[in-house]
SEBA-456812 format. One record per residue (C-alpha): residue in three letters; x, y, z. Coordinates in steps of 0.2 Angstrom, whole numbers, plus 5000, padded with zeros to 4 digits. Last residue first. Layout:
% SEBA-456812
<atom type="Ala" X="X" Y="Y" Z="Z"/>
...
//
This chain:
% SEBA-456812
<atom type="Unk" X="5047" Y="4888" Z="5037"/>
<atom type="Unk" X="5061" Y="4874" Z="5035"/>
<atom type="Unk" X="5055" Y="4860" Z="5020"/>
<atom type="Unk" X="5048" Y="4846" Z="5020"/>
<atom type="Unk" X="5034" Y="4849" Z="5029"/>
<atom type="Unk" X="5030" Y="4862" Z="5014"/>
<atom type="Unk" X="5026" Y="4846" Z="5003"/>
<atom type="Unk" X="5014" Y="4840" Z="5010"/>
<atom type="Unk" X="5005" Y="4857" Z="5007"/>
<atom type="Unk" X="4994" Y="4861" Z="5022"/>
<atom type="Unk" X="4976" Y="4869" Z="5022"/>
<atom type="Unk" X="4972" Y="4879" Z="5039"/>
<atom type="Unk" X="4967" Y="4876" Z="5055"/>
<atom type="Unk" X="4971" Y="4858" Z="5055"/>
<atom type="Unk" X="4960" Y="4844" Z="5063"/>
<atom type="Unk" X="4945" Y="4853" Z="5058"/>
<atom type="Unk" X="4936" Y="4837" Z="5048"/>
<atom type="Unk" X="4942" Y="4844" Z="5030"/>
<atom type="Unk" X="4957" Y="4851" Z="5037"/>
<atom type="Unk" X="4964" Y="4833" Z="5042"/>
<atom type="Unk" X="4956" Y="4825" Z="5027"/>
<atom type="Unk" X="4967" Y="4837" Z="5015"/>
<atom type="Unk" X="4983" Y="4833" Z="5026"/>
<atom type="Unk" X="4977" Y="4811" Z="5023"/>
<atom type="Unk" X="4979" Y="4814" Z="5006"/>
<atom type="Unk" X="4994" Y="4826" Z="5004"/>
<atom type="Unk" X="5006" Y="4813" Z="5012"/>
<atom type="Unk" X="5007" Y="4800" Z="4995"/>
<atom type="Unk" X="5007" Y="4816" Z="4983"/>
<atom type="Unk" X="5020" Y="4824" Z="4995"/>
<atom type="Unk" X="5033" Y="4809" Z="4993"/>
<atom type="Unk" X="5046" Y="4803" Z="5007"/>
<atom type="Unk" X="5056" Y="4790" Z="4997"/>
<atom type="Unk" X="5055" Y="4772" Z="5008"/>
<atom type="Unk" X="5035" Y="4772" Z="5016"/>
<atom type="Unk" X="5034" Y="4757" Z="5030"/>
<atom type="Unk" X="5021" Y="4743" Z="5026"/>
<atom type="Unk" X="5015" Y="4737" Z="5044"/>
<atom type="Unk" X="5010" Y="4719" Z="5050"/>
<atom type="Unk" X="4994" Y="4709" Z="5050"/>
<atom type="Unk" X="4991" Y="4700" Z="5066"/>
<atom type="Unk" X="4990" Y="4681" Z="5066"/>
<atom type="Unk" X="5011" Y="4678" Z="5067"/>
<atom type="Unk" X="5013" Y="4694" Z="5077"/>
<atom type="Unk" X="5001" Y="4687" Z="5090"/>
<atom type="Unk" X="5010" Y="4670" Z="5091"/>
<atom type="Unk" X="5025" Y="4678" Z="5094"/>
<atom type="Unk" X="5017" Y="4688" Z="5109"/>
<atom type="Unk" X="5021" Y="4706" Z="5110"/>
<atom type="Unk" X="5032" Y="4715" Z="5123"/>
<atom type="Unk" X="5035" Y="4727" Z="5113"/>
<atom type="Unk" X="5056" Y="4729" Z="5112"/>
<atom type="Unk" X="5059" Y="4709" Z="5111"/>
<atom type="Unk" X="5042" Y="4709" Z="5101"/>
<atom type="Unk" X="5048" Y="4720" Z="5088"/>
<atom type="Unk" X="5063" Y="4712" Z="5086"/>
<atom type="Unk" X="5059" Y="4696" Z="5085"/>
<atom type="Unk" X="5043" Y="4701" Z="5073"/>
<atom type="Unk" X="5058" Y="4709" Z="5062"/>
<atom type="Unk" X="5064" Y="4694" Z="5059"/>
<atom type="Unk" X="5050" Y="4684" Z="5056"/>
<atom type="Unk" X="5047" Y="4700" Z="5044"/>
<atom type="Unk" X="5061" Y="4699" Z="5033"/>
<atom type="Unk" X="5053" Y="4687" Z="5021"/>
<atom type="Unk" X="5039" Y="4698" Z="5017"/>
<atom type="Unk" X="5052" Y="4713" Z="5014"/>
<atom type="Unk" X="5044" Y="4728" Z="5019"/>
<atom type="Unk" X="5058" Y="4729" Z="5033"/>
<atom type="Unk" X="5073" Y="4729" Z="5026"/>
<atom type="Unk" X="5066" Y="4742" Z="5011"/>
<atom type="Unk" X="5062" Y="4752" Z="5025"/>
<atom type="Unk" X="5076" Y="4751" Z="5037"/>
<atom type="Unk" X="5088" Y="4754" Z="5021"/>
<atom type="Unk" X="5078" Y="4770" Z="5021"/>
<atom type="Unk" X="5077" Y="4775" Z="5038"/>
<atom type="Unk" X="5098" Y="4773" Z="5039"/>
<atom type="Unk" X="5097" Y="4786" Z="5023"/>
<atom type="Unk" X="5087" Y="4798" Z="5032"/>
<atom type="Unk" X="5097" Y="4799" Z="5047"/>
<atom type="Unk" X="5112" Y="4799" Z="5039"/>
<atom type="Unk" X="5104" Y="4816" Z="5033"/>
<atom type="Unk" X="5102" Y="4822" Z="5047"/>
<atom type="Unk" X="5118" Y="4818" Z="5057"/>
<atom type="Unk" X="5127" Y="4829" Z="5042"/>
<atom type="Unk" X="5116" Y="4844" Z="5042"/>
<atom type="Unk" X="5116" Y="4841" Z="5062"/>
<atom type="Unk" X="5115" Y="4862" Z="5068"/>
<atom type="Unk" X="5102" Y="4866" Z="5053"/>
<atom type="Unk" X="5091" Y="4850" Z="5058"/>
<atom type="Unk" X="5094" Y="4854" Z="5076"/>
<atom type="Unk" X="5085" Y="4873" Z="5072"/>
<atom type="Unk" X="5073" Y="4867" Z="5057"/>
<atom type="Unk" X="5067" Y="4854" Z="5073"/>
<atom type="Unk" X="5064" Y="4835" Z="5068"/>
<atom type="Unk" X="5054" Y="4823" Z="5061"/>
<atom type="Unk" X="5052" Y="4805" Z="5056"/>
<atom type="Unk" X="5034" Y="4802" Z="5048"/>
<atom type="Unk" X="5014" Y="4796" Z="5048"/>
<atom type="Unk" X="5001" Y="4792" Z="5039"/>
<atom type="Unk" X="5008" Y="4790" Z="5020"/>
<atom type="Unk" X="4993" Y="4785" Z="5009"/>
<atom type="Unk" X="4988" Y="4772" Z="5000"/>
<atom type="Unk" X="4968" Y="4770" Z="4992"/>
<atom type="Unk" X="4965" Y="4786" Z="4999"/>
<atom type="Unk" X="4954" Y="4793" Z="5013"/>
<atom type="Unk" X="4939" Y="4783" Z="5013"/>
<atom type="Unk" X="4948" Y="4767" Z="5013"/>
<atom type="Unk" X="4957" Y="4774" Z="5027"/>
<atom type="Unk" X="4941" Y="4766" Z="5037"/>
<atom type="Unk" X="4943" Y="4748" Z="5034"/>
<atom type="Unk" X="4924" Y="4745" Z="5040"/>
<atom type="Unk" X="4912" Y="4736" Z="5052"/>
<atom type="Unk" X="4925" Y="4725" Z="5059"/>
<atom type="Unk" X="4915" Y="4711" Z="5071"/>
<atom type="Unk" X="4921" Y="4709" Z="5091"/>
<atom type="Unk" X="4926" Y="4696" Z="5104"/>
<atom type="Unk" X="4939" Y="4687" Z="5096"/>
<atom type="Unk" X="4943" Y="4703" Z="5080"/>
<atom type="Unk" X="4947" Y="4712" Z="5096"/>
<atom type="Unk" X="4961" Y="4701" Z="5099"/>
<atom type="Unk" X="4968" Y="4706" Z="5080"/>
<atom type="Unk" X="4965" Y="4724" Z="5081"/>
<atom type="Unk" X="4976" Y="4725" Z="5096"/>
<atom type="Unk" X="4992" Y="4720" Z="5087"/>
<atom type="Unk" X="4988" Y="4731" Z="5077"/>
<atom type="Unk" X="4975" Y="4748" Z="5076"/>
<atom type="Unk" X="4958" Y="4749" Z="5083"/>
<atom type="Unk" X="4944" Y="4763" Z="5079"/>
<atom type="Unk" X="4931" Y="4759" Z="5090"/>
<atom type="Unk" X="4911" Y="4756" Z="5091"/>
<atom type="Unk" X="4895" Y="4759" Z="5104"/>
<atom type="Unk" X="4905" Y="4764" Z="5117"/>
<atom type="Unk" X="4905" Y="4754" Z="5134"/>
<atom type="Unk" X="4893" Y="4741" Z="5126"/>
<atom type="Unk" X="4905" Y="4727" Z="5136"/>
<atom type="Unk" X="4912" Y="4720" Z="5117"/>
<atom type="Unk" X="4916" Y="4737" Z="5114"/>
<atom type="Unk" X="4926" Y="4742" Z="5129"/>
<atom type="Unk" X="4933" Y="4725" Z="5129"/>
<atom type="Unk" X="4941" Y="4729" Z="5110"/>
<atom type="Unk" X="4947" Y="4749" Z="5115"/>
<atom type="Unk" X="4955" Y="4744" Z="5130"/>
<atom type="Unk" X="4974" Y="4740" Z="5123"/>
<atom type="Unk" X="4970" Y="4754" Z="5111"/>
<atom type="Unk" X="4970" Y="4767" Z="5124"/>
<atom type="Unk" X="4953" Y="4777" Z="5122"/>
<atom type="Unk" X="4949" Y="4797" Z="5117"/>
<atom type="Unk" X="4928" Y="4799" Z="5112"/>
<atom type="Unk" X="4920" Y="4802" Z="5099"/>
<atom type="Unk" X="4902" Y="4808" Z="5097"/>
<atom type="Unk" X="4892" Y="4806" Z="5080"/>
<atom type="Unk" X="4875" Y="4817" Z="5075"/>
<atom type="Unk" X="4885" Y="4828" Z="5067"/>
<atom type="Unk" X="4895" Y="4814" Z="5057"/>
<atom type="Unk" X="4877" Y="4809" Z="5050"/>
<atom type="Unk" X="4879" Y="4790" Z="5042"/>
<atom type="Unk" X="4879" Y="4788" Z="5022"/>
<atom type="Unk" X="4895" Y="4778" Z="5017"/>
<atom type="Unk" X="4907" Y="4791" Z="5014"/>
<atom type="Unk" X="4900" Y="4802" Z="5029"/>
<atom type="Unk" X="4907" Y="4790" Z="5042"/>
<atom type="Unk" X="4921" Y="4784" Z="5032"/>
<atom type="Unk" X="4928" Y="4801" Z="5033"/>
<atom type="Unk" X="4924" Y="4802" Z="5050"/>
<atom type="Unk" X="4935" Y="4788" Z="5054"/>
<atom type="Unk" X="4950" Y="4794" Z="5044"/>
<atom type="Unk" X="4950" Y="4807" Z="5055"/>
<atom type="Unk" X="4948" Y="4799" Z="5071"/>
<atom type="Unk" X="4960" Y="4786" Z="5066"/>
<atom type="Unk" X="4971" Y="4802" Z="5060"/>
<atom type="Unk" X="4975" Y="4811" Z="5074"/>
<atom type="Unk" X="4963" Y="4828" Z="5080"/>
<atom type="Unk" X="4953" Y="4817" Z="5095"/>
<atom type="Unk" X="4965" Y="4804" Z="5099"/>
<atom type="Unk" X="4965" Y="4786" Z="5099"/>
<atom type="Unk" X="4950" Y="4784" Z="5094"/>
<atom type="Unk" X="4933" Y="4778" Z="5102"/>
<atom type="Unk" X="4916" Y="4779" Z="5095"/>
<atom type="Unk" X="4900" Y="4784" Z="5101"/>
<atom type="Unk" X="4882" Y="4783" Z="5095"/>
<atom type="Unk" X="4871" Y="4796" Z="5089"/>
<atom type="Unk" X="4870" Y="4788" Z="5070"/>
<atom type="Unk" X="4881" Y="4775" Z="5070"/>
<atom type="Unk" X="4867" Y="4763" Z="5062"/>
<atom type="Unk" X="4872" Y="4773" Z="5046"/>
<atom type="Unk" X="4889" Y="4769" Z="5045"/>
<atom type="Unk" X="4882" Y="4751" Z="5044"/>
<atom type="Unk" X="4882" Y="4734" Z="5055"/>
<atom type="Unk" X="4879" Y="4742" Z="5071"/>
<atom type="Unk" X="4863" Y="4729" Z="5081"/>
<atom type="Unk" X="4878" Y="4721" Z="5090"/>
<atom type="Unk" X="4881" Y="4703" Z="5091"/>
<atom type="Unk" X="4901" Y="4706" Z="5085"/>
<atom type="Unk" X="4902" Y="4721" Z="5094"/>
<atom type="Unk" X="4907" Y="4736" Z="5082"/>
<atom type="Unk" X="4924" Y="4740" Z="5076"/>
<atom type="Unk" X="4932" Y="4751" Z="5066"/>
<atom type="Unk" X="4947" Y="4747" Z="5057"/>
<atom type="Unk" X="4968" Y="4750" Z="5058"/>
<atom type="Unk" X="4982" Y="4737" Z="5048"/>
<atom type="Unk" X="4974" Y="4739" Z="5032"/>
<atom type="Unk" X="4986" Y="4727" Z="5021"/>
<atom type="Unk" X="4980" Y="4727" Z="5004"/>
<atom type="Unk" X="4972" Y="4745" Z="5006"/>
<atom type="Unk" X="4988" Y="4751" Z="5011"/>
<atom type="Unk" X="4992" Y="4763" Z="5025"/>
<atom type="Unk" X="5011" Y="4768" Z="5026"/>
<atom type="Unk" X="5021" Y="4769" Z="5042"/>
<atom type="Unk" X="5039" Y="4780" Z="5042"/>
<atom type="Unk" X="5043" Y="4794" Z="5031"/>
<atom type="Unk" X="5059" Y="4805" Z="5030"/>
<atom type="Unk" X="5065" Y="4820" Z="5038"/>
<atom type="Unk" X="5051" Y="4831" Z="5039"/>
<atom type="Unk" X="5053" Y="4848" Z="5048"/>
<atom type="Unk" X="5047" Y="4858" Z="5064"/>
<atom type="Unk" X="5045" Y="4874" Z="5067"/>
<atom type="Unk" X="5035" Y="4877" Z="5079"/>
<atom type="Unk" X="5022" Y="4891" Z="5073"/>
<atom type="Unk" X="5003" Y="4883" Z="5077"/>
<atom type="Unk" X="5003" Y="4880" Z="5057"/>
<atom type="Unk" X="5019" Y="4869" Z="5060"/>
<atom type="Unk" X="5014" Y="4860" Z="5076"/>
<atom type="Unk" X="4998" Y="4855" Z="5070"/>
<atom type="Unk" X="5006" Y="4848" Z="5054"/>
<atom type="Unk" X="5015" Y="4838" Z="5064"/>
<atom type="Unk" X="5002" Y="4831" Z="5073"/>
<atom type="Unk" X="4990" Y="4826" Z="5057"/>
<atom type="Unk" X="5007" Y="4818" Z="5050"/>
<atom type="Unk" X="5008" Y="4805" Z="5062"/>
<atom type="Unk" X="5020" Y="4805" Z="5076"/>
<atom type="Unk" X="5040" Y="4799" Z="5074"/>
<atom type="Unk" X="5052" Y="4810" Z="5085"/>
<atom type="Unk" X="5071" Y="4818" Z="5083"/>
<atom type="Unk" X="5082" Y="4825" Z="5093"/>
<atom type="Unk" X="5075" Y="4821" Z="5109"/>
<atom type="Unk" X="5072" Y="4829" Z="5128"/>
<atom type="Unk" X="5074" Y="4846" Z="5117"/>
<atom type="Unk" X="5059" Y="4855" Z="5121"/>
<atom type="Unk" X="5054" Y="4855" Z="5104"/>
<atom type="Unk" X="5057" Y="4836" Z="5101"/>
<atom type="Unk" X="5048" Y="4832" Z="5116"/>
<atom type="Unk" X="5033" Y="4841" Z="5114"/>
<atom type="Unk" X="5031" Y="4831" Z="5096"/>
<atom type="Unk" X="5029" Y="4816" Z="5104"/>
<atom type="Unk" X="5019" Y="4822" Z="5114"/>
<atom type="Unk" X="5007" Y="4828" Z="5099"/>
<atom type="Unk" X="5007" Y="4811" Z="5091"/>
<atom type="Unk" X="4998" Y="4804" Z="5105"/>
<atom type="Unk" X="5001" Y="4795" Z="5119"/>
<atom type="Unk" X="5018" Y="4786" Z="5127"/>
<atom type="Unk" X="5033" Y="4787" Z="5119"/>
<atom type="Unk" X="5044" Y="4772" Z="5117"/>
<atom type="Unk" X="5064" Y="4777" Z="5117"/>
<atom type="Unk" X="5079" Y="4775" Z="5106"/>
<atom type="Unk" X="5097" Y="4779" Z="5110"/>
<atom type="Unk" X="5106" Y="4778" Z="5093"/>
<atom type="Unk" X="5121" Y="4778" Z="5090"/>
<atom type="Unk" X="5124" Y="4784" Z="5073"/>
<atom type="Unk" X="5136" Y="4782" Z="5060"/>
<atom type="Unk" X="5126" Y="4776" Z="5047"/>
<atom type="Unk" X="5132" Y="4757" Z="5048"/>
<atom type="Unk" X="5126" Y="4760" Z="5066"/>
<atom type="Unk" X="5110" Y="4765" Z="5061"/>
<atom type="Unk" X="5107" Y="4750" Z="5049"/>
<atom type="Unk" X="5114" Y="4740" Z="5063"/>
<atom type="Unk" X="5101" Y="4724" Z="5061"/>
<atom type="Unk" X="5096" Y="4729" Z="5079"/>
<atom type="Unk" X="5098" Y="4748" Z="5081"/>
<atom type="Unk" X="5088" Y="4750" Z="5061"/>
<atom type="Unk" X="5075" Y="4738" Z="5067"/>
<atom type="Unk" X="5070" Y="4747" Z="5084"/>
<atom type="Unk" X="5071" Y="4763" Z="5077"/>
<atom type="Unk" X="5059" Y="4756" Z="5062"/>
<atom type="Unk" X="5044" Y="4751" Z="5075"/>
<atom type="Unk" X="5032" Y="4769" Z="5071"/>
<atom type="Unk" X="5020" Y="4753" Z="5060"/>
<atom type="Unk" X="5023" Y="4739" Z="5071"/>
<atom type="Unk" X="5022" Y="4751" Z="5087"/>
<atom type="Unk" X="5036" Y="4761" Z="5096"/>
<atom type="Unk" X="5028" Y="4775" Z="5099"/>
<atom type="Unk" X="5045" Y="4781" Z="5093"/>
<atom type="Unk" X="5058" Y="4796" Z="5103"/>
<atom type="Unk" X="5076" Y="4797" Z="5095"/>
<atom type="Unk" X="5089" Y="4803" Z="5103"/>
<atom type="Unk" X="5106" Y="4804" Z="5094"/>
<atom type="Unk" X="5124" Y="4800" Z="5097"/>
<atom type="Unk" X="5134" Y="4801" Z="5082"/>
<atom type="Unk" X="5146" Y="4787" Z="5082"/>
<atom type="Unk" X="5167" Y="4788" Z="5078"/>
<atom type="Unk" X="5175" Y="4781" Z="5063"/>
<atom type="Unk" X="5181" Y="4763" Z="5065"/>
<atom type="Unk" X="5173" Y="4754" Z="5055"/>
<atom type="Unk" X="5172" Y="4765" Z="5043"/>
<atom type="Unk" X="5153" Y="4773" Z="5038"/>
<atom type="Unk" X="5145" Y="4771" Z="5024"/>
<atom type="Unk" X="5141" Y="4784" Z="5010"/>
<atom type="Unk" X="5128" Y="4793" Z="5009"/>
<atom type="Unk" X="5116" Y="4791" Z="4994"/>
<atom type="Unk" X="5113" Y="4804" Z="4982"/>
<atom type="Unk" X="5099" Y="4807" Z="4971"/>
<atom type="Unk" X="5090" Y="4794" Z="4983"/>
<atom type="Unk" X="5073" Y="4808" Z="4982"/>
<atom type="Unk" X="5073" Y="4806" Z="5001"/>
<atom type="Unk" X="5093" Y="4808" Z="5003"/>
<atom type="Unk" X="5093" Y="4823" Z="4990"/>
<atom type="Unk" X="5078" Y="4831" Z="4998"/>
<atom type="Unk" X="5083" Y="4829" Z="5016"/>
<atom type="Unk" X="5102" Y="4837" Z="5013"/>
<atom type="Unk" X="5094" Y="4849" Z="5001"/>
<atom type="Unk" X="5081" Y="4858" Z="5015"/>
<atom type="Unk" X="5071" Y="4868" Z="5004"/>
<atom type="Unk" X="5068" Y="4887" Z="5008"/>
<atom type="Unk" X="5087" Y="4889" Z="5012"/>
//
């Protein structure tokens, strides 16, 4: 089938899945995170039991680097199913892996921008202008802080070709700034907030993208998707009570507990650091922006329809 209707139907909330009896067996599945505030939905759904309610046991892992290892795992079978950012996944899909959507997972939102560029708080960068030959760290060269990055570049005036960029860890990124190591960097939470000690913001770069945007999603191979039919879409609907768990304001010292027991992050971090807005229904029009920005600064190959993630190539 073109269109997967177990994903569609759970995404779109046309039908909900039942929960599971108490004592009906789990589904054991292996899911891979980056394990951030905004990829942390894993680790709520195991603590507050949403998977478990689901009927899925869920062993849950943090994944180092980018989107794109994340995505090596699921093909190669050490999990069944990864988060990364939508800019990997497409990758993967026009380089011939077939991977699909499941649902969505961290949402940019101009009212809560949880990513910017920043500059050193004495330095003479004030302006996408004065970037002009410098360089700038992202967390990876094709993923969408360096996307979103150039955008902002060449919306307000600076000379993208003139720019280099250069891969950093986000723990570094603040230091390197504030020691002139690079010129300016694209820092996400928590690390956006100790950065904002030594260094200035010089822009909310996702601005230049879209207004809000889905950034990134929970995936998994056409192959285990077709195998898993019914393990899928439980899936789905556990991520979707985890979303609307989450994104509650008043939910969040709770979550902050969680994320910091699996993170390692200081309560009183998470306190100062503004947290992640996760995405409930996956919907293209909201995951088509940041594809069009991809193939506009040569992350993709080729155009990509949002909404031909969704389904098996």
């Amino acid at each position: 089938m073109r269109i997967l209707a177990f994903a569609l139907a759970a995404s779109l909330a046309v039908l909900a899945s039942p929960a599971v009896g108490a004592d009906a067996p789990l589904t054991h599945v292996r899911i891979g995170t980056p394990g951030g505030d905004a990829n942390a939905e894993a680790w709520y759904a195991q603590d507050e039991g949403f998977f478990r309610k689901a009927g899925i046991d869920a062993e849950t892992q943090a994944m180092r680097g980018s989107g794109a290892g994340t995505t090596a795992a699921v093909v190669g079978g050490a999990i069944d199913i990864g988060e990364a950012d939508l800019v990997a996944i497409a990758a993967a899909r026009q380089h011939g892996v077939a991977l699909v959507i499941l649902a969505p997972s961290g949402m940019y939102s101009a009212s809560a921008p949880t990513t910017a560029l920043i500059g050193a708080k004495n330095g003479a960068i004030r302006s996408a202008k004065d970037l002009d030959g410098k360089t700038i760290a992202v967390l990876s060269l094709e993923g969408p802080s360096r996307v979103g990055t150039s955008a902002w570049i060449e919306k307000n005036g600076g000379h993208l070709e003139t720019v280099k960029f250069i891969e950093l860890g986000a723990p570094q990124m603040g230091e390197a700034v504030a020691r002139g190591t690079v010129d300016a960097a694209t820092v996400p939470e928590p690390y956006l907030t100790l950065a904002k000690e030594k260094d200035q913001v010089l822009g909310d770069i996702y601005t230049a993208i879209a207004s809000r945007f889905e950034i990134s999603a929970w995936f998994a191979t056409a192959d285990w998707v077709k195998n898993n039919p019914a393990t899928a879409r439980a899936f789905v609907s556990a991520m979707r009570a985890t979303a609307q768990w989450a994104n509650v304001p008043s939910n969040r010292p709770r979550s902050g507990e969680i994320l910091a027991k699996y993170r390692k992050i200081e309560p009183a971090l998470l306190e100062r650091m503004t947290r992640a807005t996760y995405g409930e229904i996956y919907d293209a029009q909201f995951a088509q922006p940041l594809l069009d920005a991809a193939f506009k600064y040569h992350s993709i190959p080729r155009p990509q329809s949002a909404r031909e993630l969704f389904a098996a190539p």
